[in-house]
C-alpha positions in Angstrom: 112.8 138.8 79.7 110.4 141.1 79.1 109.2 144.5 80.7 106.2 145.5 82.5 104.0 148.2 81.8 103.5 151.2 83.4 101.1 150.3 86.4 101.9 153.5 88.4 100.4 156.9 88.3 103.7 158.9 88.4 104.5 157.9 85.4 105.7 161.2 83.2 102.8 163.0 80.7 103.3 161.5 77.2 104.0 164.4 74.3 100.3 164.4 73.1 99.0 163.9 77.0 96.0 166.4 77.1 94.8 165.2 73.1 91.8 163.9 72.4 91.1 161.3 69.7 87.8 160.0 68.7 88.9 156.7 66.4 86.7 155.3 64.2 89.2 153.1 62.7 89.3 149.3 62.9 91.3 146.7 61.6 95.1 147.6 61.0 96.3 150.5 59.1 94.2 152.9 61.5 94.0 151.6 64.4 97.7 151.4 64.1 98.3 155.3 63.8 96.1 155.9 66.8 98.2 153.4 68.9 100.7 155.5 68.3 98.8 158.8 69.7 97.9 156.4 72.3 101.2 155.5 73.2 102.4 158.8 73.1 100.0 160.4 75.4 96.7 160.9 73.9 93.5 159.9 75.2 92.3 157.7 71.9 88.1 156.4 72.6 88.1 153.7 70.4 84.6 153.1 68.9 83.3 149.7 68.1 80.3 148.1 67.0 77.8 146.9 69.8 78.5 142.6 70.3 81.0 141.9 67.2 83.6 144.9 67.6 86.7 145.5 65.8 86.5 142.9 62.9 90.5 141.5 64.2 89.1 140.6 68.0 88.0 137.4 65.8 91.1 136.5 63.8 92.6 134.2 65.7 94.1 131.7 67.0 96.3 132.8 68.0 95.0 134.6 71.3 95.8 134.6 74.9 94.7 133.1 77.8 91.8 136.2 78.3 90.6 135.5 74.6 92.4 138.4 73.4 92.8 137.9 69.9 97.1 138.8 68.9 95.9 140.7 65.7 93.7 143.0 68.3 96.6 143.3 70.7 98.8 144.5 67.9 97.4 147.8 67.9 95.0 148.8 70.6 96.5 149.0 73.9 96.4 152.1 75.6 93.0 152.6 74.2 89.6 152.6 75.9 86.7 150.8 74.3 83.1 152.8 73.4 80.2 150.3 71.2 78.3 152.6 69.4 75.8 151.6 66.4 76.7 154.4 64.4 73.3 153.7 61.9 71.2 155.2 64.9 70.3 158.4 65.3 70.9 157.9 68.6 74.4 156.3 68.1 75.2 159.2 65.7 74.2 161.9 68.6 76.8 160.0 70.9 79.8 160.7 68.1 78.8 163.9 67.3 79.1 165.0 70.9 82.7 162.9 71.5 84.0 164.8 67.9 82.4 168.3 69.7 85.3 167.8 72.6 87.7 166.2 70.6 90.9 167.1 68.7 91.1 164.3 66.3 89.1 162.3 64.6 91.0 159.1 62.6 88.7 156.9 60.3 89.2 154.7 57.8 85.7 154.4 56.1 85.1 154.0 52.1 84.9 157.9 50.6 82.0 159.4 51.2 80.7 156.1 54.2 80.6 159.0 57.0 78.4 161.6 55.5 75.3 159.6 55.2 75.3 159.8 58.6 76.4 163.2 59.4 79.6 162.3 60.5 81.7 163.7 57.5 84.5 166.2 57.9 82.0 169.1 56.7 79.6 168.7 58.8 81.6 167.9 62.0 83.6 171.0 61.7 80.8 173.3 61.9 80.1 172.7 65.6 84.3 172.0 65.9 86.1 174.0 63.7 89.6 172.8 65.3 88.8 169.5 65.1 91.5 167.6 62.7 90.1 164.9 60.4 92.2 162.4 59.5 91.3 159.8 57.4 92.9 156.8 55.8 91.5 155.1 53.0 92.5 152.8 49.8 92.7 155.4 46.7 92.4 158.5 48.5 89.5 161.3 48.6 90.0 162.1 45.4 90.6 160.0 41.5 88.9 157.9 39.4 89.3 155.1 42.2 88.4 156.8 45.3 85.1 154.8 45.6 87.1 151.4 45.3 87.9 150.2 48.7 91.6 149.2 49.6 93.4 146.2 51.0 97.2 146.1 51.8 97.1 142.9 49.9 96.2 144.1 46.5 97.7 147.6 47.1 101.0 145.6 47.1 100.3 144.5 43.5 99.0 147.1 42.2 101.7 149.7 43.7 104.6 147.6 42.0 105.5 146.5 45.0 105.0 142.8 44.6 107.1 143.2 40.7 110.1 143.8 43.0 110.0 141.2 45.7 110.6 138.1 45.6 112.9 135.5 43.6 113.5 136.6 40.5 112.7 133.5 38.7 109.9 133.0 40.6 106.3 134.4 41.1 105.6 138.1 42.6 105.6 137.5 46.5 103.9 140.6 49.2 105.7 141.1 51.9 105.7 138.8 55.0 103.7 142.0 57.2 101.1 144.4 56.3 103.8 146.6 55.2 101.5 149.1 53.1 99.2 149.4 56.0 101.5 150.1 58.9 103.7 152.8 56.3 100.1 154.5 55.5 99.0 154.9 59.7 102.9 156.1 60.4 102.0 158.8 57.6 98.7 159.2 58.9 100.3 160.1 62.1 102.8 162.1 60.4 100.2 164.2 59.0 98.2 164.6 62.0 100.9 165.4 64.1 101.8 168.5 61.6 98.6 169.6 61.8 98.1 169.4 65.3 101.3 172.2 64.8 99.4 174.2 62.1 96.6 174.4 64.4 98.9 176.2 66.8 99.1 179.3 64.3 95.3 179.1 62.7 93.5 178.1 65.0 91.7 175.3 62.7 91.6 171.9 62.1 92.0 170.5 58.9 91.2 166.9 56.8 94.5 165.2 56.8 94.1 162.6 53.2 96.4 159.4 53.4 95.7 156.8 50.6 97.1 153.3 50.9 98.2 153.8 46.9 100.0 156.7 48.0 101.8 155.4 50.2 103.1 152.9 48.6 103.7 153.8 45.9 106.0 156.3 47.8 107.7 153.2 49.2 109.0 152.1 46.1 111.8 154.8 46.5 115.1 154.3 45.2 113.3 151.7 43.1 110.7 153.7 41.6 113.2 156.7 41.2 115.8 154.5 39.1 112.6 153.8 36.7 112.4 157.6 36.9 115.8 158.2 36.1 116.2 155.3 33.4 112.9 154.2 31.9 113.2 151.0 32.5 111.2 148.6 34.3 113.4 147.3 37.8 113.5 143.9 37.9 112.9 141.4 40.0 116.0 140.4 42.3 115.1 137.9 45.5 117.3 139.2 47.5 120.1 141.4 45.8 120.2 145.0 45.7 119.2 147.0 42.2 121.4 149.7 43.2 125.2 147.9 45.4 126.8 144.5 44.8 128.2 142.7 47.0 124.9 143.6 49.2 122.3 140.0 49.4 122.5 137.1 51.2 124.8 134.5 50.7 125.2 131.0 52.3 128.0 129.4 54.3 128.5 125.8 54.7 125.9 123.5 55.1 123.6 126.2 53.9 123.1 128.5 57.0 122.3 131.8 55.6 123.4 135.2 56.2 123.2 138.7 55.1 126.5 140.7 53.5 126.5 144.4 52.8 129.1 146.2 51.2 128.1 149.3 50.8 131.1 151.1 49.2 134.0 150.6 47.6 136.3 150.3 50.9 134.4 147.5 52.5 134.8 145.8 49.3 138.2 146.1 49.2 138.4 144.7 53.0 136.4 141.6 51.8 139.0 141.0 49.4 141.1 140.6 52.1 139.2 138.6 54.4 138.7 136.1 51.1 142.3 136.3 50.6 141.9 137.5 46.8 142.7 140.7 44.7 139.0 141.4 43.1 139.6 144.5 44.2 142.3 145.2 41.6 140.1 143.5 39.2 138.6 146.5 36.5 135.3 144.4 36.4 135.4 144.9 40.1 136.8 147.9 41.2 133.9 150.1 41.8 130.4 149.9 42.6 129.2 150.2 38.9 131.3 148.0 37.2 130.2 145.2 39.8 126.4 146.2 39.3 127.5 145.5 35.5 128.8 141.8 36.4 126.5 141.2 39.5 126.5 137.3 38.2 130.3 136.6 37.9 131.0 138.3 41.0 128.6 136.7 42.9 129.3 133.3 41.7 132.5 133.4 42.6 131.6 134.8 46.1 129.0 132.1 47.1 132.0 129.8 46.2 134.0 131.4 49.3 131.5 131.6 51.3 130.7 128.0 50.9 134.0 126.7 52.4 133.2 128.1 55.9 129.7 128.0 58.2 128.1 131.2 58.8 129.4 131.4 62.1 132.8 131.9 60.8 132.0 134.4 58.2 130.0 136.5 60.8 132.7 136.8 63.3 135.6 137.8 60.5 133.8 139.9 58.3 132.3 141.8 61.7 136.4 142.1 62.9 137.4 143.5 59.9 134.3 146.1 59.7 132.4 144.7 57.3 128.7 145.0 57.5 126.9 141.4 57.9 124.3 139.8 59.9 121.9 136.7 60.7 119.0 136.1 59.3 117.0 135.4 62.6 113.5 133.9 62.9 110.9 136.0 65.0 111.4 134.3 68.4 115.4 134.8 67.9 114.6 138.7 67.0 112.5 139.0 69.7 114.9 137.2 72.3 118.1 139.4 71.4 119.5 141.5 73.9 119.7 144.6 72.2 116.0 144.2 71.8 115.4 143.6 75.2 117.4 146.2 76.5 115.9 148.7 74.2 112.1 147.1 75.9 110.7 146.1 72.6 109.0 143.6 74.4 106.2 144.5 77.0 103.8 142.9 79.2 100.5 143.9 81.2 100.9 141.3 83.5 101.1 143.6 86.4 97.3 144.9 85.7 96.0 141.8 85.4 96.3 140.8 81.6 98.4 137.7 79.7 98.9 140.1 77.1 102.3 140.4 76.0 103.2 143.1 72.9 105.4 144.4 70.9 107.1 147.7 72.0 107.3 151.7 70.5 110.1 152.3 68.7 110.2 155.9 69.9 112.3 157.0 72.5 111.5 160.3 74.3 114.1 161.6 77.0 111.5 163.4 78.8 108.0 162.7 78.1 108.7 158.8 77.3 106.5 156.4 75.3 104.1 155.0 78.3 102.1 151.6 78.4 99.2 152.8 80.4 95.8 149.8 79.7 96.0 146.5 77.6 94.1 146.3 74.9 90.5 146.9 76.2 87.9 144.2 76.6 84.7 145.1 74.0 82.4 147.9 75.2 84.8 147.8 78.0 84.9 151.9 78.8 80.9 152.3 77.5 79.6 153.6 80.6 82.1 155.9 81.7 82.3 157.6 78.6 78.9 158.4 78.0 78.5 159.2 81.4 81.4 162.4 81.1 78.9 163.0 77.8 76.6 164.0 80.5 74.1 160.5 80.1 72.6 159.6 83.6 72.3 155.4 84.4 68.9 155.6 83.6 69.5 156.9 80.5 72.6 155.1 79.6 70.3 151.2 80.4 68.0 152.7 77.8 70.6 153.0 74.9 71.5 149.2 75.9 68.2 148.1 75.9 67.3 149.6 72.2 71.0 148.0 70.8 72.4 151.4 70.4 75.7 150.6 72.1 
């Protein structure tokens, strides 16, 4: 079962209802930070380019029934849908007037892409000095490697991300999602959002700087901190912790997987009981360090346990006796769990029209609520209206069609 969106107009006033963004993003890592304005309120005018658009409307299959590419639909509901060739002089008119009335402005060109054009932080601000520019790019504004553009792929191996995942006599593997991309637009939206505050007590917008590099290489976290702290270089573990043992997966009979966490000494100790052995008297056992020193003997023994029963037996005991454990789920069993329906991480559009289906917000507000307002918007979809509140008549507004602008 999934939920509808929110087809009625009593619906409450997101947080950020009244902000305007001007989004010049496209693909994921931007255009995922402006869903999120979206989604909490803000009016976000998403600007493509005239016939082709955002580059993911063509990655598929898969799509749905209205030729709605999934990769779109992943991050642009909520938005409306302006083609504009931004080249023009014409085109570059249109966006400086939107920037003129708005509040943000989110892009995720290479360093310096915008100012040939006029539509760089500097000049923008002049004619909107509260205008908050936020943009999101692979190395940064500044470096040696600012000019290099950035893709979550090779960000992952370059961050040290890909040294630490995976098996650990196997070959680096990236993680399954975009993971560096969708951390960077959350801390895009982080940044924005603190602004927006700031701008409360100056009175001025500011360039908000979020480098994919950045931020993951601020993901590597307790990782990156125990090379800090030790010198070394963390290895590779598959799926152990560098940090708590017992905490991996493990295997019951007939190989049906699951996750085990003991996260302190005490829920050790109660997984000695539920094995029915004394480890925990053990001194190469009793605390958290000395098992991180014999990881390999412990853990032997323990897949040898677990072994003896399927995972649906292990689940149910260890959960009884407090011990933190889980499935391993594939995406249609995540998706179809109660606890994610009740919590509406799955929503449709079907009452306005659309086969799109999509993934909720995980934000929760108690009084001005996470709304899904518009499905992800067909290309060029909101043109007219927009440049018509820009103050372009029809007859105008035919002409910028006719000469390709948008």
């Amino acid at each position: 079962m999934t939920i509808n969106s929110n087809a009625n107009n009593d619906m409450p006033k997101g947080a950020l209802h009244g902000i305007k963004v001007l989004d010049l993003s496209r693909v994921l890592a931007g255009p995922s930070c402006t869903q999120v304005l979206a989604d909490l309120g803000a009016e976000v005018i998403k600007v493509e380019r005239p016939h082709i658009g955002d580059e993911t409307r063509h990655w598929a299959p898969p799509k749905f029934s209205d030729d709605t590419s999934a990769y779109y639909a992943t991050i642009n509901r909520n938005k409306k849908s302006l083609t504009v060739d931004i080249t023009t002089d014409a085109g570059q008119d249109i966006i400086k007037k939107l920037a003129a009335d708005s509040d943000l402005l989110v892009e995720n060109f290479k360093v310096g892409g915008l100012k040939k054009y006029g539509l760089d932080y500097d000049s923008l601000k002049q004619d909107n000095p509260r205008l908050i520019y936020a943009s999101l790019t692979g190395f940064g504004q500044t470096g040696p490697d600012a000019a290099r553009p950035g893709y979550d792929y090779i960000i992952q191996g370059l961050s040290g991300l890909m040294s630490i995942t995976g098996p650990s006599d196997g070959e680096p593997h990236k993680v399954g999602v975009a993971v560096v991309d969708l951390f960077a637009g959350l801390q895009l939206t982080i940044g924005i959002q603190a602004a927006l505050i700031a701008r409360e007590t100056t009175g001025l917008g500011q360039q908000v700087d979020v480098a994919l590099l950045d931020s993951a290489l601020a993901m590597l976290a307790n990782v990156g901190m125990n090379h800090l702290a030790s010198g070394k270089v963390p290895p590779r573990l598959g799926n152990q912790h560098p940090n708590i043992v017992p905490y991996q997966v493990f295997a019951g009979q007939g190989e049906q997987h699951f996750i085990l966490a003991c996260g302190n000494d005490s829920q050790f100790a109660k997984l000695c009981d539920v094995l029915a052995v004394d480890w925990h008297t053990d001194d190469r056992f009793t605390t958290n360090p000395n098992r991180v020193a014999n990881r390999m003997l412990l853990c032997d023994e323990l897949s040898k346990k677990f072994a003896e029963q399927p995972r649906t037996y292990w689940l149910e005991v260890l959960d009884q006796a407090g011990i933190p454990c889980g499935a391993i789920h594939n995406v249609a069993e995540a998706l179809a769990m109660p606890q994610a329906l009740a919590r509406e991480m799955v929503v449709n559009f079907t009452e306005q029209g659309s086969p799109v289906s999509a993934l909720g917000s995980p934000i929760k507000l108690s009084a001005s609520p996470v709304t899904y307002r518009t499905p992800p918007p067909k290309l060029s979809e909101h043109t007219d209206s927009t440049l018509a509140d820009l103050g372009y008549d029809s007859e105008m507004i035919a002409k910028l069609k006719a000469d390709g602008i948008v």
